[in-house]
N, CA, C and O atoms as a Tripos MOL2 file, in Angstrom:
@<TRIPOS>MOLECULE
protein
  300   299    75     0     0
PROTEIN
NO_CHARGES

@<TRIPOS>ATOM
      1 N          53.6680  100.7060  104.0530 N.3       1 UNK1
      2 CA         54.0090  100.4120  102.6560 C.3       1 UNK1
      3 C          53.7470  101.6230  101.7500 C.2       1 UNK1
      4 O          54.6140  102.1230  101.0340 O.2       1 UNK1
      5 N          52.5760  102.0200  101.8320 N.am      2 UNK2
      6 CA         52.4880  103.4220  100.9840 C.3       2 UNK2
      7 C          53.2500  104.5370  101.4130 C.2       2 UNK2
      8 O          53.6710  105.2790  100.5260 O.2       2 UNK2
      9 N          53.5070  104.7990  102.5630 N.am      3 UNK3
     10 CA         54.6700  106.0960  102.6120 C.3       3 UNK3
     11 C          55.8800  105.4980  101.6590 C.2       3 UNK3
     12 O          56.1360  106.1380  100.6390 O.2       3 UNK3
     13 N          56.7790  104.0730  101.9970 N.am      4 UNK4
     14 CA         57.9570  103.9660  101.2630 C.3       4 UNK4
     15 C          57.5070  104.2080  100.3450 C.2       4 UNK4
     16 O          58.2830  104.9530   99.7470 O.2       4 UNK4
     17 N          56.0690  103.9130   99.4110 N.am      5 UNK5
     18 CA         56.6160  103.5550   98.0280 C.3       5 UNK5
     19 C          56.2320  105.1170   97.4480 C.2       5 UNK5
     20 O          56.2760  105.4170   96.2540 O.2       5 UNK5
     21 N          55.7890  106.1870   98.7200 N.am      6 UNK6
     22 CA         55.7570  107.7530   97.9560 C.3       6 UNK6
     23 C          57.0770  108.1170   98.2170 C.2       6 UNK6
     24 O          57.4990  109.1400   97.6770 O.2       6 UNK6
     25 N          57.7430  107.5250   98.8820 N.am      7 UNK7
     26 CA         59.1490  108.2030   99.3260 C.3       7 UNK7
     27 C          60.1460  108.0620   97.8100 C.2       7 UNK7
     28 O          60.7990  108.9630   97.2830 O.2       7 UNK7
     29 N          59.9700  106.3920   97.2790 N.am      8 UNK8
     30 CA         60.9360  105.5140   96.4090 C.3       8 UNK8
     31 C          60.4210  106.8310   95.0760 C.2       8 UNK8
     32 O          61.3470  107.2440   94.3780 O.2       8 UNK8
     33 N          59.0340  107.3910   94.8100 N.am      9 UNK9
     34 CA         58.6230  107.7840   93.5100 C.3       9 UNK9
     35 C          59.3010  109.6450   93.9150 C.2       9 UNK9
     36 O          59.6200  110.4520   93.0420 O.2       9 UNK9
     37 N          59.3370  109.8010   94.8400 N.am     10 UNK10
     38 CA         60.0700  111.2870   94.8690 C.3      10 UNK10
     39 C          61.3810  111.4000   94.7830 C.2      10 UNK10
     40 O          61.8340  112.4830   94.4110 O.2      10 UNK10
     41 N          62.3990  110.1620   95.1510 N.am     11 UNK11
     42 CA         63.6130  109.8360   94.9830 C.3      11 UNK11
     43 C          63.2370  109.8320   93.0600 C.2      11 UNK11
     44 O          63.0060  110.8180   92.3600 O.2      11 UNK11
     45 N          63.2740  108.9230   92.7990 N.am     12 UNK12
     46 CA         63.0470  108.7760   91.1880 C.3      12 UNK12
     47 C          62.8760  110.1460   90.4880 C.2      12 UNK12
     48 O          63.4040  110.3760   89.4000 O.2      12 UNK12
     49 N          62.0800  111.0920   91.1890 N.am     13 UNK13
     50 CA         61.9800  112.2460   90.5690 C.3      13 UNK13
     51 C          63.0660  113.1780   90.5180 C.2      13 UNK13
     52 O          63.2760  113.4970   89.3480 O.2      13 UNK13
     53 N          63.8600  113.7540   91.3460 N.am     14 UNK14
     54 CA         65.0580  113.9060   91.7460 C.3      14 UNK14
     55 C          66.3180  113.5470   90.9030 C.2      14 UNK14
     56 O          67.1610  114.2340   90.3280 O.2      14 UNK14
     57 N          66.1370  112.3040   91.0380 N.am     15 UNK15
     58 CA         67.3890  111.8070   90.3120 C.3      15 UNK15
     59 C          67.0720  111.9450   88.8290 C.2      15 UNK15
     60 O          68.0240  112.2370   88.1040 O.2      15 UNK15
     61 N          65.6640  111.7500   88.1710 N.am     16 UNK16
     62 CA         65.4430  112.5040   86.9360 C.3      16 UNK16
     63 C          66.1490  114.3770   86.5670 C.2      16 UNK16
     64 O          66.9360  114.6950   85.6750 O.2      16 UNK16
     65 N          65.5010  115.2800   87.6200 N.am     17 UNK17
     66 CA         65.7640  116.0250   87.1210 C.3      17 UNK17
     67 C          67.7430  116.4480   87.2410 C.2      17 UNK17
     68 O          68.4150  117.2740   86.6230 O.2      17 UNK17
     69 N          68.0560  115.6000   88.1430 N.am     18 UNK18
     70 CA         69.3340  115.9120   88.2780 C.3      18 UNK18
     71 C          70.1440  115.2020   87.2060 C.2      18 UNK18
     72 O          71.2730  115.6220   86.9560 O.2      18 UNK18
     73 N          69.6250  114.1080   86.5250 N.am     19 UNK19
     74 CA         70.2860  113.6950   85.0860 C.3      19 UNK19
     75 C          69.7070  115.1090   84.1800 C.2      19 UNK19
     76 O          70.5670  115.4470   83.3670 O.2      19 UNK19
     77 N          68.6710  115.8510   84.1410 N.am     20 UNK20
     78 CA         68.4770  116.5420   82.8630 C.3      20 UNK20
     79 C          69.2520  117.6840   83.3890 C.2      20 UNK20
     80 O          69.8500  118.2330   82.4640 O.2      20 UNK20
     81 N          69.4700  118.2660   84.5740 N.am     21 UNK21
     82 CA         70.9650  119.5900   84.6930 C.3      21 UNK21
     83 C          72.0790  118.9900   83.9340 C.2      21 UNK21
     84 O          72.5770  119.5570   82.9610 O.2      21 UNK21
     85 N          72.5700  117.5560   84.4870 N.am     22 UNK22
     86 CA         73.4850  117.2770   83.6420 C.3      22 UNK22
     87 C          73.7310  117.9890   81.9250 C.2      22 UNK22
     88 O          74.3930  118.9040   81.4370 O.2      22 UNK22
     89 N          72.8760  117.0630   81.4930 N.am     23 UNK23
     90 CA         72.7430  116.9690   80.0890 C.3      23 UNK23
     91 C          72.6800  117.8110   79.6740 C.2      23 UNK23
     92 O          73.4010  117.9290   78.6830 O.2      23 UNK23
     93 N          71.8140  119.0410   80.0580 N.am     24 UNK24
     94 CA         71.9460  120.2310   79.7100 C.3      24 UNK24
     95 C          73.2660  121.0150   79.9200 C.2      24 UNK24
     96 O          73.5600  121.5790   78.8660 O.2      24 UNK24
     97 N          74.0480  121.2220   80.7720 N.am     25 UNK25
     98 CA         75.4710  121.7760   80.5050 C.3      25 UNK25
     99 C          76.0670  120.9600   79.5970 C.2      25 UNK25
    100 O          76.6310  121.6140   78.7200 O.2      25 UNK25
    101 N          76.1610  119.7460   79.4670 N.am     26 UNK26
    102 CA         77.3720  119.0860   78.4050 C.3      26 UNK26
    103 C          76.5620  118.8840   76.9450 C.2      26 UNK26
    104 O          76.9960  118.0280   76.1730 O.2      26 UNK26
    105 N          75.6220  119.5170   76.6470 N.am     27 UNK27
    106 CA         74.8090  120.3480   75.7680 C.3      27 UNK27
    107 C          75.3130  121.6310   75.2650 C.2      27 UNK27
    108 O          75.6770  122.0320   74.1600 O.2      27 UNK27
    109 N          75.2340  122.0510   76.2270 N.am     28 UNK28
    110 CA         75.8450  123.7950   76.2490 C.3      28 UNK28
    111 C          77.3960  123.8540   75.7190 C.2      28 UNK28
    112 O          77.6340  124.5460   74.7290 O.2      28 UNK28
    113 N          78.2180  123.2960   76.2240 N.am     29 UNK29
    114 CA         79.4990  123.2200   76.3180 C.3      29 UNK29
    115 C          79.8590  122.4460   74.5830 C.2      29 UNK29
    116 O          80.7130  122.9450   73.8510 O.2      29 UNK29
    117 N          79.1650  121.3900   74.2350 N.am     30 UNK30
    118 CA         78.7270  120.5690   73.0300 C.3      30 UNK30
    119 C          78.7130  122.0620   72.0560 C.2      30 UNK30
    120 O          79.6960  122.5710   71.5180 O.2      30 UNK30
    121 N          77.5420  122.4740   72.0280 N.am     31 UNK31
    122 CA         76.7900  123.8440   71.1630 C.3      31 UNK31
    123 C          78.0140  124.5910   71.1360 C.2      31 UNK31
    124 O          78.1400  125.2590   70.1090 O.2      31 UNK31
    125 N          78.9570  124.6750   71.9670 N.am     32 UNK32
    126 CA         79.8470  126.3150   71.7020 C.3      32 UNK32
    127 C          81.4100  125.6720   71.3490 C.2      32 UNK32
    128 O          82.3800  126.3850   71.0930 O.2      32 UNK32
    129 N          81.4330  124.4000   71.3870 N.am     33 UNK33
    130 CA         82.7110  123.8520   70.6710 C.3      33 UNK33
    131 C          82.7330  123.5160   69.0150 C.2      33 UNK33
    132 O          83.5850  123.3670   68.1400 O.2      33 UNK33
    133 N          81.0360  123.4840   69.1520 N.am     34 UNK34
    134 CA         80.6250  122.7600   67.4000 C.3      34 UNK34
    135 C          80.7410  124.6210   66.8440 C.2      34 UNK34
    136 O          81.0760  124.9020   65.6930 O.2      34 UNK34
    137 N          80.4740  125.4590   67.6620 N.am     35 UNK35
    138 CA         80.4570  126.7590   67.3330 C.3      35 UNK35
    139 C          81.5480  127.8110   66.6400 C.2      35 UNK35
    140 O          81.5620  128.7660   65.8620 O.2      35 UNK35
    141 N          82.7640  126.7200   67.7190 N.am     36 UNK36
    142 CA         84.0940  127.4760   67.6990 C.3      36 UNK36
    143 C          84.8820  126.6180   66.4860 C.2      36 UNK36
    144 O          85.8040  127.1090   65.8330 O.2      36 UNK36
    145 N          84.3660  125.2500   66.2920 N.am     37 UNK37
    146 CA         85.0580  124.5510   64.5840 C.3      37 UNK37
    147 C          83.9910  124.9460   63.4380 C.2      37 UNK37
    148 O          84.4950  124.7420   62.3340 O.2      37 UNK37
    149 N          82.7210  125.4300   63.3590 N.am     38 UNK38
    150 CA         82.3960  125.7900   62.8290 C.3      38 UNK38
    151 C          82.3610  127.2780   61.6930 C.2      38 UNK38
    152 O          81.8220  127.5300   60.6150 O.2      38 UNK38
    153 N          83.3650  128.1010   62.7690 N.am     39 UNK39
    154 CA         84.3130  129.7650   62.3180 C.3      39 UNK39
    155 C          85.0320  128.9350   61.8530 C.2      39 UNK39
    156 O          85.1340  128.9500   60.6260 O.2      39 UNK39
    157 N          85.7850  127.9260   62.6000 N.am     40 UNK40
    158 CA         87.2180  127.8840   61.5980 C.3      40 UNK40
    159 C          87.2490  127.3390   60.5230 C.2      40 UNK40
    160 O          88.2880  127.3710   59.8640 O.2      40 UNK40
    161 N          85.9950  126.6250   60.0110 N.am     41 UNK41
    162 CA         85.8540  125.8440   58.6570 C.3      41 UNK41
    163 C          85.7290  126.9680   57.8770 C.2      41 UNK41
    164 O          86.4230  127.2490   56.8990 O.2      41 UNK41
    165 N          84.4750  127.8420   58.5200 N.am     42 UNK42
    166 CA         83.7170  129.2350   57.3710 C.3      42 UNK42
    167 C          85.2500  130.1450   56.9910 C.2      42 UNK42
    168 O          85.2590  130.7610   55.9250 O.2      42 UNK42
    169 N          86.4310  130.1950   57.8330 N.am     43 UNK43
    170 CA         87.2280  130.8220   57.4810 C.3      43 UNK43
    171 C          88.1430  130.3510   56.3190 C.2      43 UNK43
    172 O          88.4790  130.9330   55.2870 O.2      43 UNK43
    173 N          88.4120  129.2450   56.7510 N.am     44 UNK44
    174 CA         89.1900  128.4820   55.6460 C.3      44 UNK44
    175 C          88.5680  127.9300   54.4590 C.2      44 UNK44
    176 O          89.3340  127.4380   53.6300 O.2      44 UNK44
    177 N          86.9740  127.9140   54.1540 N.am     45 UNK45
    178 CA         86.1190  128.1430   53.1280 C.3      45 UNK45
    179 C          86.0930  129.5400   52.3750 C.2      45 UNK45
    180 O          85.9640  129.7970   51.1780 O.2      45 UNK45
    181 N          86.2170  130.1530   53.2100 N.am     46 UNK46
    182 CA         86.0690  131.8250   52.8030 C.3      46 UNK46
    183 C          87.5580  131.8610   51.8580 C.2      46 UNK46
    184 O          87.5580  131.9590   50.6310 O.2      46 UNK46
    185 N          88.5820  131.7770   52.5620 N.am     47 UNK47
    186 CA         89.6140  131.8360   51.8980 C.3      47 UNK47
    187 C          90.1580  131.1330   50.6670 C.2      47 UNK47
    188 O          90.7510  131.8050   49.8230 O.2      47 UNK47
    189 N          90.0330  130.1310   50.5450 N.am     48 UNK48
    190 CA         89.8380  128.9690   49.2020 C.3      48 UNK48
    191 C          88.9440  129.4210   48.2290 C.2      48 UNK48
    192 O          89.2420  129.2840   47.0430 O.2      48 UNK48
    193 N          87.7470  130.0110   48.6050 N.am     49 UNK49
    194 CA         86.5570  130.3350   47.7130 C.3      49 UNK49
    195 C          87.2890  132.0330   46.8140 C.2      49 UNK49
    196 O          87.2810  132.4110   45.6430 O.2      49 UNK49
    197 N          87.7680  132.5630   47.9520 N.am     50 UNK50
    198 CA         88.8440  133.8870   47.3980 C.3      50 UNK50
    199 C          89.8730  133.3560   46.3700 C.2      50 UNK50
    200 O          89.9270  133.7950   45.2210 O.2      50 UNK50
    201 N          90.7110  132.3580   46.8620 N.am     51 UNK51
    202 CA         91.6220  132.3320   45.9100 C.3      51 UNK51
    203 C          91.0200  131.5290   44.3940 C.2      51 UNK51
    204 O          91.4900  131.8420   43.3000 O.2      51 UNK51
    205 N          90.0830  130.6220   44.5260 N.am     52 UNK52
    206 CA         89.9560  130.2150   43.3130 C.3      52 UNK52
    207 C          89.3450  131.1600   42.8740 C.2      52 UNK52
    208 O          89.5650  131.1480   41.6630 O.2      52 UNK52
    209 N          88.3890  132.3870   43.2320 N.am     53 UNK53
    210 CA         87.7510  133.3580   42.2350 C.3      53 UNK53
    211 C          89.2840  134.2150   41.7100 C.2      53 UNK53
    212 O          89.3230  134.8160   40.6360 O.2      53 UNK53
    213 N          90.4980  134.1430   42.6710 N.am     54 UNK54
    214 CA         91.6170  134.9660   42.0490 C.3      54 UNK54
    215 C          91.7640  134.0710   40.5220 C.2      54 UNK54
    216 O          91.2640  134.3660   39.4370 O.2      54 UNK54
    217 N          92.4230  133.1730   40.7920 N.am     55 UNK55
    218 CA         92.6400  132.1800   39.9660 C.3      55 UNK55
    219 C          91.8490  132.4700   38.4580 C.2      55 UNK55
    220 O          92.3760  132.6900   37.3670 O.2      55 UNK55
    221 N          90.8300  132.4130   38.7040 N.am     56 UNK56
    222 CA         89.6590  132.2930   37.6910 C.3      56 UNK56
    223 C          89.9200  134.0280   37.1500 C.2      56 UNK56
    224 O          90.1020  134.4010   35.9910 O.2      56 UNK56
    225 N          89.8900  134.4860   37.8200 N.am     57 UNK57
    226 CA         89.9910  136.3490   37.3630 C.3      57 UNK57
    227 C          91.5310  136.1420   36.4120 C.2      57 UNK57
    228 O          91.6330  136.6390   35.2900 O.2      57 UNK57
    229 N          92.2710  135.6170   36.8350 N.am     58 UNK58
    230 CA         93.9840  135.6200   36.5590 C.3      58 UNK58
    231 C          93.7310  134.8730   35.0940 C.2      58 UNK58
    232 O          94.3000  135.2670   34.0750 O.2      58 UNK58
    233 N          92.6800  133.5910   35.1110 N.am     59 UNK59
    234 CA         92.7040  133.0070   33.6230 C.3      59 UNK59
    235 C          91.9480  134.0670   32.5630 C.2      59 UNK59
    236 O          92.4120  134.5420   31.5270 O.2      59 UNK59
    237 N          90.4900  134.3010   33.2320 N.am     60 UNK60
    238 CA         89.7780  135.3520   32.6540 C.3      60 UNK60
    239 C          90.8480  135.9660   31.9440 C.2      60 UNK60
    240 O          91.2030  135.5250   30.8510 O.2      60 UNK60
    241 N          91.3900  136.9520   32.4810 N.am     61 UNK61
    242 CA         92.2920  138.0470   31.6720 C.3      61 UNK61
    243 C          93.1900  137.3550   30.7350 C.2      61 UNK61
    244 O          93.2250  137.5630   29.5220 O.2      61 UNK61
    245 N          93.8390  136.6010   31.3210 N.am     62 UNK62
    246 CA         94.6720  136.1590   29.9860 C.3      62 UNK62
    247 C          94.5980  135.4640   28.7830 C.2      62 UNK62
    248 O          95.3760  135.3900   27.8320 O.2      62 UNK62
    249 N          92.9710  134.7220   29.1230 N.am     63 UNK63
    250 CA         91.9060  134.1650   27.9620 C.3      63 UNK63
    251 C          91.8360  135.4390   27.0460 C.2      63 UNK63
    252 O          92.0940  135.4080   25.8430 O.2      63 UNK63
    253 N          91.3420  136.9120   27.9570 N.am     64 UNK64
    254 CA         90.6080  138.1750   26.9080 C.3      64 UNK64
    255 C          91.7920  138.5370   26.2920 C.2      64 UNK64
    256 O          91.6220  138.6750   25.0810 O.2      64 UNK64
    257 N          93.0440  138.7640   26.6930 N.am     65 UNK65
    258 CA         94.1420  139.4220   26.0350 C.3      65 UNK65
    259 C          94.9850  138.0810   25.0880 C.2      65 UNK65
    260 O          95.7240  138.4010   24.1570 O.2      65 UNK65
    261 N          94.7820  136.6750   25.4330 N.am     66 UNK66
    262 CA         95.2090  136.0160   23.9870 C.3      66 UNK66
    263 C          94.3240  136.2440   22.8280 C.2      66 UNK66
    264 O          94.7650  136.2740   21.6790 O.2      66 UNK66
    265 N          92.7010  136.4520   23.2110 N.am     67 UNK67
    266 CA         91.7880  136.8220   22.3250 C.3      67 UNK67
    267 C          91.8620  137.4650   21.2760 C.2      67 UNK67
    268 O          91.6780  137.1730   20.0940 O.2      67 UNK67
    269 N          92.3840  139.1080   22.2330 N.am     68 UNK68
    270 CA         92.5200  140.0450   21.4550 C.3      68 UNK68
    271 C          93.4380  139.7590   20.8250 C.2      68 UNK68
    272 O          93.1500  139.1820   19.7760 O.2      68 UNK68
    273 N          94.7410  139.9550   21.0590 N.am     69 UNK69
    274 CA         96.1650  139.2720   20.3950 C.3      69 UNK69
    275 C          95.5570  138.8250   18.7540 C.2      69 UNK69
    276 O          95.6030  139.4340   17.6860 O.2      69 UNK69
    277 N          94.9390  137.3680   19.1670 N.am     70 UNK70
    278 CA         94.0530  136.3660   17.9520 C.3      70 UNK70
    279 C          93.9380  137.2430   17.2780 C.2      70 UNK70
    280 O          94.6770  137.3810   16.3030 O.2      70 UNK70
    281 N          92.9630  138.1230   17.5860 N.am     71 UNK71
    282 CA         92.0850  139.0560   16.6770 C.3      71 UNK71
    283 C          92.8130  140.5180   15.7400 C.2      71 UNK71
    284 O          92.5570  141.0270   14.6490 O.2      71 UNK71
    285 N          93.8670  140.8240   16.8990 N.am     72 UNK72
    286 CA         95.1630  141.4180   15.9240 C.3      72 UNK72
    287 C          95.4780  141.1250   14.7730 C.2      72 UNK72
    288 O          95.2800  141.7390   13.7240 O.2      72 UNK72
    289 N          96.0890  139.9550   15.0160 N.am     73 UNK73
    290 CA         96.7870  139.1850   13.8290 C.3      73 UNK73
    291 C          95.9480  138.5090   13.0050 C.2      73 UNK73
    292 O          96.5750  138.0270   12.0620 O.2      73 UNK73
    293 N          94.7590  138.2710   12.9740 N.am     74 UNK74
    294 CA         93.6130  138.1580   12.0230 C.3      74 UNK74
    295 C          93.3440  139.2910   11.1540 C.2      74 UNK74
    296 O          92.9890  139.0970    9.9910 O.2      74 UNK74
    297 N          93.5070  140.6230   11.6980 N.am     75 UNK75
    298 CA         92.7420  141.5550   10.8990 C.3      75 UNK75
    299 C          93.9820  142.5020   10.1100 C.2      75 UNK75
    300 O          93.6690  143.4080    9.3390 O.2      75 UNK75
@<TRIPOS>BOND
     1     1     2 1
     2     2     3 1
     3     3     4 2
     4     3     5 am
     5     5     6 1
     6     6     7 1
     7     7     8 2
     8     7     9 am
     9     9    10 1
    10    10    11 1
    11    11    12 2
    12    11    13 am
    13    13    14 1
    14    14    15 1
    15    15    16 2
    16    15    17 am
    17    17    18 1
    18    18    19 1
    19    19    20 2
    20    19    21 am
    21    21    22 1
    22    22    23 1
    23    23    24 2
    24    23    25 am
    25    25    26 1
    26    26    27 1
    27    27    28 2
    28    27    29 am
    29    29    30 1
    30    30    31 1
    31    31    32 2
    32    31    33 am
    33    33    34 1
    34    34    35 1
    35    35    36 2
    36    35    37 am
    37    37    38 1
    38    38    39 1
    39    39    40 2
    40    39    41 am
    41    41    42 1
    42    42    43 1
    43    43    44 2
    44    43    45 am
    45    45    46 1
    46    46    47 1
    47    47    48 2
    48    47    49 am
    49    49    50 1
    50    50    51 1
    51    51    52 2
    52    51    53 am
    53    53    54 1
    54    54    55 1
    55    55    56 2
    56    55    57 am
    57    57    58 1
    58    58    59 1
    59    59    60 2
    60    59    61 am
    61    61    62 1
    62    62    63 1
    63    63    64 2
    64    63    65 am
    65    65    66 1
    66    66    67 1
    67    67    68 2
    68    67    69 am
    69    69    70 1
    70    70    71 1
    71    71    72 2
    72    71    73 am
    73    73    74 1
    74    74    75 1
    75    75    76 2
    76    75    77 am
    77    77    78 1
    78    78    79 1
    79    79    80 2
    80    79    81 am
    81    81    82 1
    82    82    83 1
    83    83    84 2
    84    83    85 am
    85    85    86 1
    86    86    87 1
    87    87    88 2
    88    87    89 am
    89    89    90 1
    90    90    91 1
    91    91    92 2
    92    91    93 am
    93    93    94 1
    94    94    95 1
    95    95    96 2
    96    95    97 am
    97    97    98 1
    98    98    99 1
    99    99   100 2
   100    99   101 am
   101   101   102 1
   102   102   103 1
   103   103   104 2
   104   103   105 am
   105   105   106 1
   106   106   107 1
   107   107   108 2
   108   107   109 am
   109   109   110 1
   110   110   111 1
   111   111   112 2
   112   111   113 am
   113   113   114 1
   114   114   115 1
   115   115   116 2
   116   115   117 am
   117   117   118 1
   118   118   119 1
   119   119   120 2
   120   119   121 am
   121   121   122 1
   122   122   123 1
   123   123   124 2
   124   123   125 am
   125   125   126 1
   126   126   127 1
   127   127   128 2
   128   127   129 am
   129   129   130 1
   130   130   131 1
   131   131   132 2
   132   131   133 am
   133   133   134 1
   134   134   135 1
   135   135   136 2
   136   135   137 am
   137   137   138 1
   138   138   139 1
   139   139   140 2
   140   139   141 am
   141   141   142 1
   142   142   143 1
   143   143   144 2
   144   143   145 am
   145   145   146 1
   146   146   147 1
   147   147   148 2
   148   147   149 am
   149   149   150 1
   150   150   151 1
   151   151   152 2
   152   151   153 am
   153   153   154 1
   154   154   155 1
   155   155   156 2
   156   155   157 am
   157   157   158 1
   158   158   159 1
   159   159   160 2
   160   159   161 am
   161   161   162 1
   162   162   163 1
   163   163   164 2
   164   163   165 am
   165   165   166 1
   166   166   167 1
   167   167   168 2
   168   167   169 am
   169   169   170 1
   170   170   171 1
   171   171   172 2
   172   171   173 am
   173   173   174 1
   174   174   175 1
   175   175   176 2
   176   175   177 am
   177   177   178 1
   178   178   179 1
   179   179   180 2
   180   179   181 am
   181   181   182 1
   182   182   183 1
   183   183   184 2
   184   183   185 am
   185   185   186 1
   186   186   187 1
   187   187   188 2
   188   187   189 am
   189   189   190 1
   190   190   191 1
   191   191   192 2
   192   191   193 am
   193   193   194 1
   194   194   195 1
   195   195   196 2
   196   195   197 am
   197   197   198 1
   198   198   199 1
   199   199   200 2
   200   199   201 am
   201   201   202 1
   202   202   203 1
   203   203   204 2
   204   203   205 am
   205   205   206 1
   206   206   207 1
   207   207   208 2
   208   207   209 am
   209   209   210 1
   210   210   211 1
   211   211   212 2
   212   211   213 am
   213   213   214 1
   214   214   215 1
   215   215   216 2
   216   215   217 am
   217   217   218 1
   218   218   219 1
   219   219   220 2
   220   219   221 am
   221   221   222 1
   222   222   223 1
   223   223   224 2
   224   223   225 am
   225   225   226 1
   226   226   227 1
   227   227   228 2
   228   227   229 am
   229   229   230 1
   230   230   231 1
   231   231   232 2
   232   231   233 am
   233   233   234 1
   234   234   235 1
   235   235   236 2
   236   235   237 am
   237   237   238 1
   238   238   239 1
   239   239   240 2
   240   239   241 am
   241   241   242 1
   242   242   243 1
   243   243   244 2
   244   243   245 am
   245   245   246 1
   246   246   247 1
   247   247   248 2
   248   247   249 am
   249   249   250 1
   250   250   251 1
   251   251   252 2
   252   251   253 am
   253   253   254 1
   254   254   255 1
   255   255   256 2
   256   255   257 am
   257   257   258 1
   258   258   259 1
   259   259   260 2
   260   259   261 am
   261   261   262 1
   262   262   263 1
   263   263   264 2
   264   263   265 am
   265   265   266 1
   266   266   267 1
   267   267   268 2
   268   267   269 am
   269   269   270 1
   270   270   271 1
   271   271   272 2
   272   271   273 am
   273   273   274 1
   274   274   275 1
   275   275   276 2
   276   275   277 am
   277   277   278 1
   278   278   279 1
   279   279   280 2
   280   279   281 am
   281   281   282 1
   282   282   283 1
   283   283   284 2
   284   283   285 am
   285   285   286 1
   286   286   287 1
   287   287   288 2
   288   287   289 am
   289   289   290 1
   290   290   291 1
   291   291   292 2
   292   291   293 am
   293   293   294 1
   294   294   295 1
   295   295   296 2
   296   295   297 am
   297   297   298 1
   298   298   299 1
   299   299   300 2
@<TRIPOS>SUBSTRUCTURE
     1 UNK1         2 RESIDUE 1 A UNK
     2 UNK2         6 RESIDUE 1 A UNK
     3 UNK3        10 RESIDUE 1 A UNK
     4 UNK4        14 RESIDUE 1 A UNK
     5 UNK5        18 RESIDUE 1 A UNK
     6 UNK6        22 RESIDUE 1 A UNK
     7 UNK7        26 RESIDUE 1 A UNK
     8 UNK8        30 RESIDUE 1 A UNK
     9 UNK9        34 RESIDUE 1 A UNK
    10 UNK10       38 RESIDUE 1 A UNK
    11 UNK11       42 RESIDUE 1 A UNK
    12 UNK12       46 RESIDUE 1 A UNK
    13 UNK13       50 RESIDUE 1 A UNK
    14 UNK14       54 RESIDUE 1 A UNK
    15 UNK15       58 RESIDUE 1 A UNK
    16 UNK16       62 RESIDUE 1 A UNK
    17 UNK17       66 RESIDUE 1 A UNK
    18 UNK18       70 RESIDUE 1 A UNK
    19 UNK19       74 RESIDUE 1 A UNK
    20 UNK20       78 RESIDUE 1 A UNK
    21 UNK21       82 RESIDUE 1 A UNK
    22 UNK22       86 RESIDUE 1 A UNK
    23 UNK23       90 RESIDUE 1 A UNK
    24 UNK24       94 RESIDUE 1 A UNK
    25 UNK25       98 RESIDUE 1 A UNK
    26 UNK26      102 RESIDUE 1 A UNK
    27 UNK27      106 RESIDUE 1 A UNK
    28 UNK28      110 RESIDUE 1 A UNK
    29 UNK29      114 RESIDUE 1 A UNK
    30 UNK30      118 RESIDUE 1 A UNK
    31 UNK31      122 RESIDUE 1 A UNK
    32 UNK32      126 RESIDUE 1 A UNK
    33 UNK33      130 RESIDUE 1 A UNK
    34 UNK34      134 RESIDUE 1 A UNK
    35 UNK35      138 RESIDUE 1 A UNK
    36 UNK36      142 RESIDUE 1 A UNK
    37 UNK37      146 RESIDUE 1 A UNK
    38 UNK38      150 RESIDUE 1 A UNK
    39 UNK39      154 RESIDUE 1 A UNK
    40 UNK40      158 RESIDUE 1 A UNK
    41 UNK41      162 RESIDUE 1 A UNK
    42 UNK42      166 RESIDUE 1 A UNK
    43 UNK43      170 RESIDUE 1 A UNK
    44 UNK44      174 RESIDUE 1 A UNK
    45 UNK45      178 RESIDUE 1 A UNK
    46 UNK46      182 RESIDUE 1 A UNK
    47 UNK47      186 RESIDUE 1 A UNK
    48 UNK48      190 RESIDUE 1 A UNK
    49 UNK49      194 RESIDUE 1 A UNK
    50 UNK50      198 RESIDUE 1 A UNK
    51 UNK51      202 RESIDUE 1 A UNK
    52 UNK52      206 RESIDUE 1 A UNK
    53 UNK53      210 RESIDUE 1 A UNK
    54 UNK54      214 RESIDUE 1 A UNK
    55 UNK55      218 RESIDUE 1 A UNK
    56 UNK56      222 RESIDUE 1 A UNK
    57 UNK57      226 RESIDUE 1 A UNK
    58 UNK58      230 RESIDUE 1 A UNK
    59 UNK59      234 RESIDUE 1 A UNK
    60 UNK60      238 RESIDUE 1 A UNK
    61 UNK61      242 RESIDUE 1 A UNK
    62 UNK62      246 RESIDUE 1 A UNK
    63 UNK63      250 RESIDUE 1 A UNK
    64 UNK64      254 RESIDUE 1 A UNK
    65 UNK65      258 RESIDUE 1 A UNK
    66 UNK66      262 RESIDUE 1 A UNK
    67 UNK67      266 RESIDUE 1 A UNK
    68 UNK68      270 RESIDUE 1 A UNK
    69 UNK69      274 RESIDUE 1 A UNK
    70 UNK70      278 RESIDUE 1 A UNK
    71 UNK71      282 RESIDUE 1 A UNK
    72 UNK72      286 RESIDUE 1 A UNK
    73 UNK73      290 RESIDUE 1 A UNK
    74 UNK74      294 RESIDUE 1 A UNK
    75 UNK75      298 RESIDUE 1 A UNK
């Protein structure tokens, strides 16, 4: 009886560490897909964040030059 039941607790061990190889590659594989949508968000953030600072530069100026304009025809 005691050999099976050292045999049944080394099986158990085994099959533990062979679930944690698992998990660990589809971990790995997990980490470098969240990796590879994670560029493509920062890119298409990057780019949106560019154009609204264009945007904003494009109003800027034409806010300062109706300004001036204003201030023409005031004085």
């Amino acid at each position: 009886m005691r050999k099976r039941k050292r045999r049944r607790i080394r099986n158990r061990r085994k099959r533990k560490r062979k679930r944690k190889r698992k998990r660990r590659r589809k971990s790995r594989k997990e980490s470098k897909r969240r990796r590879r949508r994670r560029r493509r968000r920062c890119v298409r953030e990057v780019r949106l964040k560019l154009e609204k600072e264009r945007e904003v530069e494009k109003m800027a100026v034409t806010v300062v030059e109706v300004v001036v304009d204003g201030n023409s025809d005031y004085t």
